[in-house]
Structure formats: structure tokens, C-alpha cells
N, C-alpha and C positions, 0 to 999 in steps of 0.2 A: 540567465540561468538555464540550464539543462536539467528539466524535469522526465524520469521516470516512474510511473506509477503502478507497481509492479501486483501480481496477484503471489507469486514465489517468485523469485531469482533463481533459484537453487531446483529446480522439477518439479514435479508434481509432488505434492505434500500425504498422499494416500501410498507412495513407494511402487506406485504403475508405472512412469519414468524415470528411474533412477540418473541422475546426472552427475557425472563429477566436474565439481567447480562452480562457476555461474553459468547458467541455464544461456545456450545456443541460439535456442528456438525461437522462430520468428525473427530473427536478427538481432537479440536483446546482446548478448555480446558482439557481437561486430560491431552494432551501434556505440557501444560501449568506449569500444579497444579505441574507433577515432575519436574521440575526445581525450582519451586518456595519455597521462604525465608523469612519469616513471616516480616522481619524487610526490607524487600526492599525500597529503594528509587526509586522514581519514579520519571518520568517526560515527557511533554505532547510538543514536539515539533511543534509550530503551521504553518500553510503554509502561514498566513497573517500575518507578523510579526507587522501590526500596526493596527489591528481591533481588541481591546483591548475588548470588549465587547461582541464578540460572540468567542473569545477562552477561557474567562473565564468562559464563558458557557459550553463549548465545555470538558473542563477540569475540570466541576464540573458534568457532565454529565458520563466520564467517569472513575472520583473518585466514584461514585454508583455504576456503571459497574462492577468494581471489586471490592467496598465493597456486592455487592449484590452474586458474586460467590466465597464470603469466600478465595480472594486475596487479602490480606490484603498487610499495608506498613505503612511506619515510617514517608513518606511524597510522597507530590506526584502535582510537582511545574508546572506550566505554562513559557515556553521559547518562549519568543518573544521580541518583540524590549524593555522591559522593564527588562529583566533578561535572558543573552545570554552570560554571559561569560565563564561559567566555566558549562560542562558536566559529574559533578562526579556523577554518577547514577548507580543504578542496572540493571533497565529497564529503557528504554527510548521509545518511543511509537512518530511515525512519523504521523503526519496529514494527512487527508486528504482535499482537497479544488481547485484550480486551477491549473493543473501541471507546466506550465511554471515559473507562478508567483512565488510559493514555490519555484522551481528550482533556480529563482535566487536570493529571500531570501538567500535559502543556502548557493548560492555563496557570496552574498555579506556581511550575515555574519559570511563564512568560519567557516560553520559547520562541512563538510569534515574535516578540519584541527582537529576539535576540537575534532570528533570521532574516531582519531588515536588510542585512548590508548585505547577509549572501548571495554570490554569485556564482558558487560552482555548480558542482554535480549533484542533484536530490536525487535521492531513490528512495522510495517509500516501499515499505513490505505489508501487505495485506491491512491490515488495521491503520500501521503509516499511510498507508495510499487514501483508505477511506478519511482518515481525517485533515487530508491535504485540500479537501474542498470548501466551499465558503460553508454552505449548510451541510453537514453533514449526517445522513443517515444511518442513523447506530441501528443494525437491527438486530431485534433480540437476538441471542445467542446463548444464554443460559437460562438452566429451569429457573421458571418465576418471572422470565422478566417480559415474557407474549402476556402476560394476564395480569401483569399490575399495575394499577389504572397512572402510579407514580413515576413507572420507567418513560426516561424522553427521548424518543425516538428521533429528533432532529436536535442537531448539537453544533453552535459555531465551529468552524475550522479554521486548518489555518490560512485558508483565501487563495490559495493557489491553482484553482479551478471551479466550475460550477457544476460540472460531472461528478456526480455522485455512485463512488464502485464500490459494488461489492466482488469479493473475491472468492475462491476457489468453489467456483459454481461446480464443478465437475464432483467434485465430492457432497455438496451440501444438497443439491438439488432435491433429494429422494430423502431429506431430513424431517423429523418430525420433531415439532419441542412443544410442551407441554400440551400433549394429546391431539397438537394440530401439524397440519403440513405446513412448514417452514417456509416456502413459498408461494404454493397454492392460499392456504389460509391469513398467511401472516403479510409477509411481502408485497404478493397484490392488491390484495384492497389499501397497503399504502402507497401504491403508485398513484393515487390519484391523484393531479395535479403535480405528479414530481417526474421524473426518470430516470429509472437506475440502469448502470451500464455492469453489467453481468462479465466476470473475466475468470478462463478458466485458467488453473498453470500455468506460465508459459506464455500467456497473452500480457500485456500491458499498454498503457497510454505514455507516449512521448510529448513531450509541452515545451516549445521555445520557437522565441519570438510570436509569440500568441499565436500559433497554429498547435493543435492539439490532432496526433493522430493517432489511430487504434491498430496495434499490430495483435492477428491473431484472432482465436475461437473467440465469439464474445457475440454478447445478448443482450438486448434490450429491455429491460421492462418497462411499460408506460399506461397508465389507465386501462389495471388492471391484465393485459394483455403482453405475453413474449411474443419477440422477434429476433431472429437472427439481426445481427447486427453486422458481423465477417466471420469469414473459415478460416481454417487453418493455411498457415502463411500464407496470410494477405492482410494487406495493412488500407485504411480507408480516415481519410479524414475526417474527426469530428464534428471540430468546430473552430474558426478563423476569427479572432478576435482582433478589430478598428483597430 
């Protein structure tokens, strides 16, 4: 399998990059275009499996996306609560949207199960990418949920790596949620004993044959403490899995 674990495909999500198509940068299309099979099947895994009306958006959105960078396909379907039984696809493309919520979509309807046999192309979008990992780190993101003692902040995933990202650091950074800093206050102090890998637009994790590498701006956090991680295009390996 060919994993991408993307923060956006599409530019920067604040409209400072504007990109048409799927996003250049870093080599995230070039890496792309060789793998890619004129007759691929596609499919658009949504995180709301019942707001029928903004994933079909969402997936006519990014049917342009790749008709607009000469990725072409044979079909390219919307899986949500209205067509979720069967995953036979080339690529398959993970949403992005609220982490928890998607989380247990997936679980509830045993989409792990059903991505056993897959072997094509993953791409995970921002929310998709965080819950592509074994433990995954939901971190808050709406009011109420930094201060209530019942939000779980660590949620199985689907096992696809032990790198736990968050996305569009570039925007979120200088966030404040419920009277605290989003990162300073909240974020940090749960780095302990965990480490989250910071990706900003434009940056993502490539995963196959168990080498895992970082293309692009990206951060570390780790007890407590950020780090650079890589600059802009520049790609460094993660982590090299026996």
C-alpha cells in the first residue's frame, strides 16, 4: 500500500496559497502522478457519514481537484451512510472533518475491517490523516471540549502508523479555545509521554514498505517542548519499520 498522510492536498486551507488542483508542493503531486493509472477507481471516504449534502460537495469538489491535475479515473464514488459496503478501489481518499466523530463512524461502520485487503493509494485529509494512526490524538477542537473532564483525547485508529499528526499547524498555532492557548496550554502538557508531528499545508507523511517519510514544514512536539522537525522542501525520514 501507498500511504499519504496529508495536512491539505488542495493549498493552504487560510486561502495564502491558493492552488489549482492537487497541491505541487513538496513533491506531493509528482509523487502522486508515478503511481498513478489512468483507469483508477476512486473513492471519497466522508467523516459525516449522514450530511449527505456537504460530502457530496466535498467529493464533487475534489473530482475537479484531480480532473484539474491530469489525474484522471474511471469513477470516483462518495462512501457514507448511503454506500459503505464494499471498498473495492484503487484509491481511496480519507476526509477530513471532526476527529472524533469520523473515528467512530469508522468504527461503527467497520471500515478498518473492510480496508483489510486494501492495497492501493490512501490519502488521508487532515482529520483522515490523524485517525490513520494506532492511538490517535483527538485534540480538542470545539468549544467545551479542552474542559470537559468526559472528552477522550486518545482514540483507537485505524493502525496505519504510530505517528500521531496534527494538521494545519500554520493556521491553528495562535488559536485560543475555550480561554486557553490551543497549543501552549492544551496541546503541551499532553505531549507527555506521547509525540505529535506538527504538518503545515502542503507538508505530509509518505508510508510504504514500512519506511515512513516527512516531506516538508513540520514540528515536533514532545514533552511538553517544540521542535522543528523539516523546512520547506525537504523531506527526512521518520521512522523505518523491521
Amino acid at each position: 500500500m501507498h500511504i499519504f498522510l496529508t495536512s491539505s492536498p488542495t493549498g493552504d486551507l487560510d486561502g495564502s496559497r491558493p492552488v489549482k488542483g492537487i497541491d505541487s508542493f513538496n513533491q506531493f503531486l509528482y509523487n502522486l502522478k508515478k503511481l498513478w493509472k489512468h483507469s483508477y477507481r476512486c473513492a471519497y471516504i466522508c467523516a459525516e457519514f449522514k450530511s449527505y449534502d456537504s460530502n457530496d460537495e466535498a467529493v464533487q469538489f475534489f473530482k475537479k481537484a484531480f480532473q484539474d491535475s491530469n489525474l484522471f479515473f474511471s469513477c470516483f464514488d462518495c462512501i457514507d451512510n448511503r454506500n459503505h459496503e464494499k471498498l473495492d478501489y484503487d484509491v481511496i481518499l480519507l476526509g477530513g472533518g471532526h476527529v472524533p466523530s469520523q473515528n467512530q463512524y469508522f468504527k461503527d461502520y467497520k471500515i478498518k475491517e473492510k480496508l483489510k485487503e486494501f492495497d492501493g493509494i490512501l490519502i488521508g485529509i487532515s482529520a483522515g490523516s490523524m485517525n490513520c494512526a494506532n492511538i490517535v490524538y483527538a485534540m480538542p477542537e470545539e468549544a467545551g471540549e479542552s474542559i470537559n473532564p468526559g472528552y477522550q483525547r486518545f482514540l483507537t485508529g485505524l493502525g496505519y502508523t504510530d505517528t500521531q499528526i496534527l494538521p494545519h499547524y500554520q493556521m491553528l498555532k495562535e488559536s485560543v479555545l475555550d480561554g486557553k492557548r490551543l497549543f501552549e496550554d492544551i496541546v503541551y502538557p499532553d505531549s507527555y509521554n506521547h509525540s505529535f508531528l506538527c504538518l503545515v499545508d502542503g507538508s505530509y507523511v509518505y508510508i510504504h514498505d514500512g519506511i515512513e517519510t516527512v516531506y516538508g514544514l513540520s514540528y515536533k512536539i514532545q514533552d511538553g517542548r517544540l521542535e522543528l522537525f523539516r523546512d520547506h522542501n525537504e523531506h527526512r525520514i521518520l521512522k523505518i519499520c523491521e
